[in-house]
MARGU-420913 format. One line per field, with one value per residue (C-alpha): residue number from 1; residue in one letter; x, y, z. Coordinates in pm, 1 decimal. Layout:
<nodes>
nr <- [NUM, ...]
rest <- [a, ...]
xx <- [X, ...]
yy <- [Y, ...]
zz <- [Z, ...]
</nodes>
This chain:
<nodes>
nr <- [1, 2, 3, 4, 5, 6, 7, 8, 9, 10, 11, 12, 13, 14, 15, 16, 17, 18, 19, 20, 21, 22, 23, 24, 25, 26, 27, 28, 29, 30, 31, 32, 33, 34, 35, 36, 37, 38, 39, 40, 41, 42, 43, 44, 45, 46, 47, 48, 49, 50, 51, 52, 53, 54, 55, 56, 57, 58, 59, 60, 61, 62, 63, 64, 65, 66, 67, 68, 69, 70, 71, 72, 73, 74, 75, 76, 77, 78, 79, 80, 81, 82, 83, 84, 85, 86, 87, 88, 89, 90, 91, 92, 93, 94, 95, 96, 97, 98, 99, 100, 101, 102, 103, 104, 105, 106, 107, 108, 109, 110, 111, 112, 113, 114, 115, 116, 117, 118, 119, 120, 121, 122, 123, 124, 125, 126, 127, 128, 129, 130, 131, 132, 133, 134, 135, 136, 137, 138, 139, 140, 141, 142, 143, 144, 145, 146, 147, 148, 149, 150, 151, 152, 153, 154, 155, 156, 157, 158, 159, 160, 161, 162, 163, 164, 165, 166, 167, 168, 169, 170, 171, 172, 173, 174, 175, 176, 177, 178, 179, 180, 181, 182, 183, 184, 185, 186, 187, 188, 189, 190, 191, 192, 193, 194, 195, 196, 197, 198, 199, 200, 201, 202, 203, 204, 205, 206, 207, 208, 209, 210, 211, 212, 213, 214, 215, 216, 217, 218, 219, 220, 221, 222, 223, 224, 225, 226, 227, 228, 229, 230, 231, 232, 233, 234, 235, 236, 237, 238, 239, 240, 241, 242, 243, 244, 245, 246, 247, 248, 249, 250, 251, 252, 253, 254, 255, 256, 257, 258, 259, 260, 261, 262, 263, 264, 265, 266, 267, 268, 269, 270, 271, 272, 273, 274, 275, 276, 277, 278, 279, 280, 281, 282, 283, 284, 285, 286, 287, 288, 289, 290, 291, 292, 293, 294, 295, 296, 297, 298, 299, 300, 301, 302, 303, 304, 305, 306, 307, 308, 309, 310, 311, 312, 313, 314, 315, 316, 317, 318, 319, 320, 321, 322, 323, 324, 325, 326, 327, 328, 329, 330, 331, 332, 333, 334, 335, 336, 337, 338, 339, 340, 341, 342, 343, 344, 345, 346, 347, 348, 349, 350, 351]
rest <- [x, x, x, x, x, x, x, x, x, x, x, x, x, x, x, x, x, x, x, x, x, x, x, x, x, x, x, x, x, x, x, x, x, x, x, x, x, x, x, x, x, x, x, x, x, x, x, x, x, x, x, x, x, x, x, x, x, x, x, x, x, x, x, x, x, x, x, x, x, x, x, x, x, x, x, x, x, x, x, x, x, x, x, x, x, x, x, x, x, x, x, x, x, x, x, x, x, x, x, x, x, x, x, x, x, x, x, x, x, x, x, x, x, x, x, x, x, x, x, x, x, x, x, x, x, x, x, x, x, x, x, x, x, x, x, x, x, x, x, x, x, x, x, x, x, x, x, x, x, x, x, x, x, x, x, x, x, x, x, x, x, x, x, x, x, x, x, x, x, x, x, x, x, x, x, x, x, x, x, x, x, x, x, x, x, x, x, x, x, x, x, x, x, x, x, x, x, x, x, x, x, x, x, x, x, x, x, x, x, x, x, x, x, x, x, x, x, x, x, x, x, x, x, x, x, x, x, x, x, x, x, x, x, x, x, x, x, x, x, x, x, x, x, x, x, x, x, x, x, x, x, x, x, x, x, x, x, x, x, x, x, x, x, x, x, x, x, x, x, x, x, x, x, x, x, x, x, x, x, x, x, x, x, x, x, x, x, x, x, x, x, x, x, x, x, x, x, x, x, x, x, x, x, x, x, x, x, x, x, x, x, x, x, x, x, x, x, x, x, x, x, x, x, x, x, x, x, x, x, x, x, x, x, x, x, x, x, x, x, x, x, x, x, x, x, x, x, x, x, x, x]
xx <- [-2226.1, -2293.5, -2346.8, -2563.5, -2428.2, -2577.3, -2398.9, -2420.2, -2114.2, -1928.0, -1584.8, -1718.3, -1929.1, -1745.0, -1441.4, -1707.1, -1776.5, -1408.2, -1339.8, -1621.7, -1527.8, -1165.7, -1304.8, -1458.3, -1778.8, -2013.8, -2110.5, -2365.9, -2451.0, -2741.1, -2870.2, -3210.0, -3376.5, -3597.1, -3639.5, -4000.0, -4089.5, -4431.1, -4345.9, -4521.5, -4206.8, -3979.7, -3661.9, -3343.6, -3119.8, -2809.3, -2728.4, -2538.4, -2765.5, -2980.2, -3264.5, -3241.0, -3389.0, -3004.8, -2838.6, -2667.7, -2326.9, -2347.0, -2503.8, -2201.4, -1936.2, -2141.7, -2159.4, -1773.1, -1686.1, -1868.9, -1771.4, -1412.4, -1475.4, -1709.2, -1985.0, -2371.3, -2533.1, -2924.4, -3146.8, -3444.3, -3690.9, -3772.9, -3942.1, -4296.2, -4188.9, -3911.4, -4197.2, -4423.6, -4142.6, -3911.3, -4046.7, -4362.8, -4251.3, -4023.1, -4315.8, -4525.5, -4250.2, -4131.6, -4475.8, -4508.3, -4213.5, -4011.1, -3646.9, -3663.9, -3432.3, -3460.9, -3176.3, -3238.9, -3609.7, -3429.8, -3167.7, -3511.4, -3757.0, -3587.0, -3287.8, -3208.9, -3629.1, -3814.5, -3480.8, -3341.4, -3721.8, -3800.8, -3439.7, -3520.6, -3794.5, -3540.4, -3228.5, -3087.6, -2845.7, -2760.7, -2634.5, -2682.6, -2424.6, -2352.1, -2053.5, -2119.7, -1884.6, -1995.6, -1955.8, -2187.8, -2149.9, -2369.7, -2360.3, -2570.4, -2873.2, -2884.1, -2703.9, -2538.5, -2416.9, -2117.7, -1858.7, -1660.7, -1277.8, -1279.9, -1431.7, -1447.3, -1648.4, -1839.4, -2197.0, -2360.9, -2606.2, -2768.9, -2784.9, -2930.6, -3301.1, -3200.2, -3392.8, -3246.4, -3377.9, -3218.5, -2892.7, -2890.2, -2817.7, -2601.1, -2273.3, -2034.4, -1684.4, -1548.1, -1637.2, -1259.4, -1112.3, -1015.0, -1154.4, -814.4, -734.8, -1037.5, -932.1, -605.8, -737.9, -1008.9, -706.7, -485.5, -813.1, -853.6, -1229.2, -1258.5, -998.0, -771.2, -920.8, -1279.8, -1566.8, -1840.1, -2059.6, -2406.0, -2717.9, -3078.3, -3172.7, -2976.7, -3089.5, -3306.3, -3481.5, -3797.6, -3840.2, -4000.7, -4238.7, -4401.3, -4589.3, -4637.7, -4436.0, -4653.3, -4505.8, -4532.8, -4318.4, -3977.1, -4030.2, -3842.0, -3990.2, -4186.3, -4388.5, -4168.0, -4162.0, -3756.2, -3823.9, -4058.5, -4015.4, -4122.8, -4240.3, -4191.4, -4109.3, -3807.1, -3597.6, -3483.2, -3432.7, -3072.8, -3052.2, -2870.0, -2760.6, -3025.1, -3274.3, -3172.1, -3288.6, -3038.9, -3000.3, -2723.1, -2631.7, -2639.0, -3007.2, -3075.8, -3424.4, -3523.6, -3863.9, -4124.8, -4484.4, -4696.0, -5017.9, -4974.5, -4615.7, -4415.4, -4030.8, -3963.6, -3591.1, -3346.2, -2988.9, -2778.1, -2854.6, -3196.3, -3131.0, -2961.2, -3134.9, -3036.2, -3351.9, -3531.6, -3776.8, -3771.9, -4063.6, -4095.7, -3763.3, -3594.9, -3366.3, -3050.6, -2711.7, -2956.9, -3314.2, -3318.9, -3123.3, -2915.7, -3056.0, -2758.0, -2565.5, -2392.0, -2488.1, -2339.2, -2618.2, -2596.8, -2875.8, -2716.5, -2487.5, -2253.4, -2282.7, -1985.7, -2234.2, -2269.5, -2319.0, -2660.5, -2876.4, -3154.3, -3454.8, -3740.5, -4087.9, -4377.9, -4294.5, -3965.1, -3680.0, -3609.8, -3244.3, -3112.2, -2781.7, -2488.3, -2442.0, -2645.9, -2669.1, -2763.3, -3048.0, -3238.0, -3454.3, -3808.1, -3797.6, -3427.8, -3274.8, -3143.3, -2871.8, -2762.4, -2431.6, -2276.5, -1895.0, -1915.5, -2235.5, -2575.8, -2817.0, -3137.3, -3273.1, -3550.3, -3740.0, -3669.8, -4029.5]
yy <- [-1074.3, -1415.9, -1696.9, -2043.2, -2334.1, -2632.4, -2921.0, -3312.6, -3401.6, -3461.4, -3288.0, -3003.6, -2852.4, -2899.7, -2709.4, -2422.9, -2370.4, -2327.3, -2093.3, -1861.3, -1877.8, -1803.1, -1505.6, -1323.1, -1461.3, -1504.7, -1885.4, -2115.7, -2488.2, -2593.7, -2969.8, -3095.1, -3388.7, -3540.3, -3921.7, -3916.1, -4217.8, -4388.4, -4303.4, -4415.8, -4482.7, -4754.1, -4765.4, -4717.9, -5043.6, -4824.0, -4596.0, -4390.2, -4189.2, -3820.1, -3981.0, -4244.7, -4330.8, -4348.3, -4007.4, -4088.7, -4133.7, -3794.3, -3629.6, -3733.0, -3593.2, -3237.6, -3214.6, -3320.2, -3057.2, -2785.3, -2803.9, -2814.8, -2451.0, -2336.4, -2314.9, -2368.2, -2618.3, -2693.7, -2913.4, -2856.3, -3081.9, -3059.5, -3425.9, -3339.9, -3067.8, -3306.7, -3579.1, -3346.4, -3193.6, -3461.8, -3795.8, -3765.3, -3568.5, -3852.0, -4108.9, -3869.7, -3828.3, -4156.5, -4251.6, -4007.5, -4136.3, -3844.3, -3903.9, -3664.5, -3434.0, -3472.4, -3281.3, -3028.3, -2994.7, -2992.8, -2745.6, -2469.1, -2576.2, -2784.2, -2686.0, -2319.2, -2250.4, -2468.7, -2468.9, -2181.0, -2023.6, -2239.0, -2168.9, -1796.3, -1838.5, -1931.3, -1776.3, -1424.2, -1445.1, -1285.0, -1529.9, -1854.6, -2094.8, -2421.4, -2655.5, -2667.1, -2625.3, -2314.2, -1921.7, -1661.7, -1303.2, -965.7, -823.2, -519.4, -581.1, -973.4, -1262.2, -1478.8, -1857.2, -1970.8, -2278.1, -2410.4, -2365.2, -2724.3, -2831.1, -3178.5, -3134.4, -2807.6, -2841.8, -2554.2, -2740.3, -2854.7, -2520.4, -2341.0, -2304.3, -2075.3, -1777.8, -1428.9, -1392.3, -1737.8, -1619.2, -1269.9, -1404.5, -1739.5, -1804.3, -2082.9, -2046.1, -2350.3, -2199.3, -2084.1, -2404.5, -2760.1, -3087.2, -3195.4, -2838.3, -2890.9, -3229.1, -3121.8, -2874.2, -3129.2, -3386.2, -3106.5, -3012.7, -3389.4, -3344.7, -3668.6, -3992.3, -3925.2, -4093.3, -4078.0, -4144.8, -3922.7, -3915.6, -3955.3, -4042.6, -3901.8, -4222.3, -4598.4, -4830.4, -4910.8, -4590.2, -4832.8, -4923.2, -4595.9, -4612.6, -4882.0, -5011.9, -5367.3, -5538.4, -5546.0, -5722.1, -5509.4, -5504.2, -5367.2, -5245.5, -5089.3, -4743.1, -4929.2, -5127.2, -5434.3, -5639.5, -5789.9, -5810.7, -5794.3, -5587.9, -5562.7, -5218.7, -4907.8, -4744.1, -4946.0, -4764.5, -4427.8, -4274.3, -4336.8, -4656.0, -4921.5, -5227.4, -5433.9, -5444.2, -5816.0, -5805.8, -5976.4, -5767.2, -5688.5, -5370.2, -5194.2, -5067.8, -4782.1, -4678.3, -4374.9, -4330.3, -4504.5, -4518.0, -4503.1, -4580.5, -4905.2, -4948.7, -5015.8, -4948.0, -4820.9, -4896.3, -4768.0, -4756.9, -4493.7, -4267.8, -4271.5, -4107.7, -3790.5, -3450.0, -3118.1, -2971.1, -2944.9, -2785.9, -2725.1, -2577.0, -2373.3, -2166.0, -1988.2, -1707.1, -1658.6, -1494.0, -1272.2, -1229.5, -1316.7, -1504.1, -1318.4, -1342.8, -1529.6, -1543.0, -1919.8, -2087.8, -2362.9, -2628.5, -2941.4, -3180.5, -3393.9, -3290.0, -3501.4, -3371.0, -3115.7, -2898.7, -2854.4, -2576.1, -2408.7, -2112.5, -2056.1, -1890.7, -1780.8, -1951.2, -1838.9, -2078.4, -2226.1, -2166.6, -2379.2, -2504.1, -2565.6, -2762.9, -2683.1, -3105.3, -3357.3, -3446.6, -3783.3, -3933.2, -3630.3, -3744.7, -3532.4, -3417.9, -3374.1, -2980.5, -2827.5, -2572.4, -2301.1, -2142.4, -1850.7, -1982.4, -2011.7, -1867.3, -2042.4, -1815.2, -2062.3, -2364.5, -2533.9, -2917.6, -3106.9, -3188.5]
zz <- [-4354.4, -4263.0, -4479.4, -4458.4, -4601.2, -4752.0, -4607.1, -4692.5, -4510.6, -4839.0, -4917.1, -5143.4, -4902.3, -4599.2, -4745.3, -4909.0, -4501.6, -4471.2, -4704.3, -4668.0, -4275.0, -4363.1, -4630.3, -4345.3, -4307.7, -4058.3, -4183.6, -4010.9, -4216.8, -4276.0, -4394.5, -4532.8, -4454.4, -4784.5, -4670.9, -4494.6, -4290.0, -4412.9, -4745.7, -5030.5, -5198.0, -5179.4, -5001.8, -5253.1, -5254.4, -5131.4, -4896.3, -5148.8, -5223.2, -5166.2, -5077.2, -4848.0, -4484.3, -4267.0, -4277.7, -3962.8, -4094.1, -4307.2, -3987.3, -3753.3, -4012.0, -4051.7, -3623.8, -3697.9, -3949.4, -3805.6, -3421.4, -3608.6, -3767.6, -3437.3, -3692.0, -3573.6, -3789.8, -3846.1, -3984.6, -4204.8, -4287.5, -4651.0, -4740.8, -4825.8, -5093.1, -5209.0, -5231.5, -5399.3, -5648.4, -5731.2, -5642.0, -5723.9, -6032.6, -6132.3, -6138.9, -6356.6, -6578.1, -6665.3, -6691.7, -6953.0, -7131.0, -7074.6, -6948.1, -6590.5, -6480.2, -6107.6, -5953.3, -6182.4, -6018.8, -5665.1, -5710.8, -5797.2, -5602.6, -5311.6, -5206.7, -5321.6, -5279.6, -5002.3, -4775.7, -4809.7, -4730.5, -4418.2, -4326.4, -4376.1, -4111.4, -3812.1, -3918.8, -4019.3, -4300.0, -4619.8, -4867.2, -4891.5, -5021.9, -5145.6, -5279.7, -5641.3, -5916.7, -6060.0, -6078.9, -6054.0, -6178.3, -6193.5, -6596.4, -6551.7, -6419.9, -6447.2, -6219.6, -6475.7, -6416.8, -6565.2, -6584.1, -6292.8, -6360.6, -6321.6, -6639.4, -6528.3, -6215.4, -6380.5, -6267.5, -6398.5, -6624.7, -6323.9, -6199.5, -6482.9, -6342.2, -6105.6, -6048.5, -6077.7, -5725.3, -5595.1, -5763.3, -5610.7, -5259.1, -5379.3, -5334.9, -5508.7, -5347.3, -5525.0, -5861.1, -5935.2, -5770.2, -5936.6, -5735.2, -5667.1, -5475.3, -5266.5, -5211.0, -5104.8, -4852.9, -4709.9, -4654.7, -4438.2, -4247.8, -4156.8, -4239.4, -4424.1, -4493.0, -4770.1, -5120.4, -4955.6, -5244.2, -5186.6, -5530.8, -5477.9, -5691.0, -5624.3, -5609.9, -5543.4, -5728.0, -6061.6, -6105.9, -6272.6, -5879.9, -5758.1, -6010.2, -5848.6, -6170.0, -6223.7, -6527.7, -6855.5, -7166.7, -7495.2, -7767.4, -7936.9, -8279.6, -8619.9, -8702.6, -8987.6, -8707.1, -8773.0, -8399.3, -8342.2, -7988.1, -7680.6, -7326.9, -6970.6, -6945.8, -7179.6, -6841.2, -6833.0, -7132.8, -7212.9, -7565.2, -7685.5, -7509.3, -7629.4, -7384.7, -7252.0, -7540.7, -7651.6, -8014.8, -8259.4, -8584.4, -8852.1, -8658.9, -8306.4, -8247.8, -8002.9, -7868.4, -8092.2, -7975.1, -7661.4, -7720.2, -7392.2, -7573.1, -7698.4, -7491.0, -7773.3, -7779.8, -8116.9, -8184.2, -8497.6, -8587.4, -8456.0, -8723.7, -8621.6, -8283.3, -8492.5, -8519.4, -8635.8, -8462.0, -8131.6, -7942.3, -7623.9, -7367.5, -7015.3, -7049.4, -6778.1, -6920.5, -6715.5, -6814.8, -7063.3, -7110.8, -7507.9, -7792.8, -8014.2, -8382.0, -8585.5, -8269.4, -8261.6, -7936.7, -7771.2, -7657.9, -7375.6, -7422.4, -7135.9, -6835.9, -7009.1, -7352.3, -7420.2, -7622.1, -7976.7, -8205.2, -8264.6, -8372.9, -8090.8, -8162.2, -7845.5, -7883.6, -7749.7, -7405.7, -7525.3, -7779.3, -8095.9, -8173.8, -8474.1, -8485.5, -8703.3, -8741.3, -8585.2, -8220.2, -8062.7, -7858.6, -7785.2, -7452.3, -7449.9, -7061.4, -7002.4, -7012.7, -7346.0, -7158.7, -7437.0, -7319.2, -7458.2, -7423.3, -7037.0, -6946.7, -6913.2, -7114.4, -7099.9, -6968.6, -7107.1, -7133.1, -7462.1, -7566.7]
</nodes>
């Protein structure tokens, strides 16, 4: 059986090589190139990041790694879909005054779809692997995602609009490992510098920057239409916000709500950002292909959100949630997950 594997010359992906090669595996890396010169997008302010024009650092550690484990390595190049399906994406979003979910968008259609396809079209290979935090598991006739072991480092909410055909030939060998064991084994194969940093944004810098719209003064508003304030750009805030909105008032406000029309920031104390219910659209069903009626749920509104409590019911393009207690700052475009314990059952956009 031989494997590819996604490499961005980072520690979790390196070691995924190793251990698939030291399973048995025939393994072969693969790495995707998304920065496209004359782009109509501007140039992050870091180098730490996904997309960004000098990959020759990464590139020099993958050649390293792989001639280390006598793996063959490729390259795809993958930046006019990325363009198309996160970039450009992005812009629309934002503009729309949703809050986007951009590495969501890649995992689906970027680098478990347009890679793995073009990469299809040059290379043989069965499964194709990564080195996310995650598990995957066949129930019947479904591929199910669940939690890392690794609760801290799970990653599984980012994962969770998979297809059922993108999950039947994935694999996720660090699933059942903690970061600090994969450290450890990275650090006796010499692959990187012991302590190395290696997290990485989709984007370095002020997101506001690829948007590439002009400042335009409007102003920051109570709910009742009262104006405490004035801004640069709607564009420039995300619901639940709270530093940076310089308004003086007799408590903390928040942004509850952004209003593209007449680009006002609507702003409220922080029981304004709680709701019991949501809505969200364009669902992907995972771990099962319908909600349980009375079942409790366990919801993410956030990759950071530990999940709360709910009753999920389908929609005709969505599912509804109601919440057991309140949850806070609720962005329309970011991904309700609902989880069954540790498996992702849906995925859908807040709206």
């Amino acid at each position: 059986m031989k494997v590819l594997v996604g490499m961005s010359g980072g520690i979790d992906s390196s070691v995924a090589a190793y251990l698939l090669k030291k399973e048995g595996y025939e393994v072969e890396g693969v790495t995707m190139l998304i920065w496209k010169e004359n782009s109509p997008f501007p140039v992050p302010a870091g180098n730490n990041s996904c997309y960004c024009p000098d990959k020759s650092k990464d590139l020099e550690t993958i050649a390293r790694v792989c001639s280390s484990l006598s793996i063959p390595h490729h390259i795809i190049d993958c930046s006019d879909i990325y363009e198309k399906a996160v970039l450009s994406r992005f812009r629309e979003e934002y503009l729309a005054a949703h809050t986007p979910n951009p590495c969501i968008w890649c995992n689906r259609e970027v680098k478990f779809g347009a890679m793995v396809e073009r990469a299809s079209e040059l290379i043989d290979f069965d499964y194709f692997a990564t080195g996310h935090y995650a598990r995957i598991e066949k129930r019947g006739d479904r591929y199910a995602v669940l939690k890392a072991k690794d609760l801290r480092k799970d990653q599984s909410y980012f994962l969770s609009r998979l297809s059922q055909e993108q999950l039947a030939r994935t694999l996720f060998p660090l699933g059942s490992y903690t970061k600090d064991q994969i450290r450890a084994i990275d650090e006796e194969l010499g692959f990187h510098e012991p302590g190395s940093s290696e997290s990485q944004d989709f984007y370095g810098g002020d997101y506001s920057v690829l948007l590439s719209t002009p400042d335009k003064t409007g102003d920051i508003v109570m709910a009742d239409g009262r104006k405490v304030g004035e801004h640069k750009g709607y564009w420039h805030y995300t619901i639940g916000q709270r530093r940076g909105l310089n308004v003086a008032y007799t408590e903390p406000l928040y942004v509850i709500a952004l209003d593209k029309d007449r680009n006002r920031v609507i702003v409220g104390t922080e029981e304004e950002t709680h709701s019991t219910m949501l809505s969200a659209s364009d669902a992907v069903y995972v771990g099962a292909d319908h909600f349980d009626e009375g079942k409790t749920y366990q919801v993410k509104i956030r990759s950071t959100s530990p999940g709360a409590d709910a009753e999920v019911m389908a929609t005709a393009d969505g599912f509804d949630m109601k919440f057991f207690s309140y949850v806070k700052g609720a962005a329309p475009g970011q991904s309700a997950v609902v989880y069954d314990g540790d498996t992702v059952i849906a995925s859908g956009f807040i709206r």
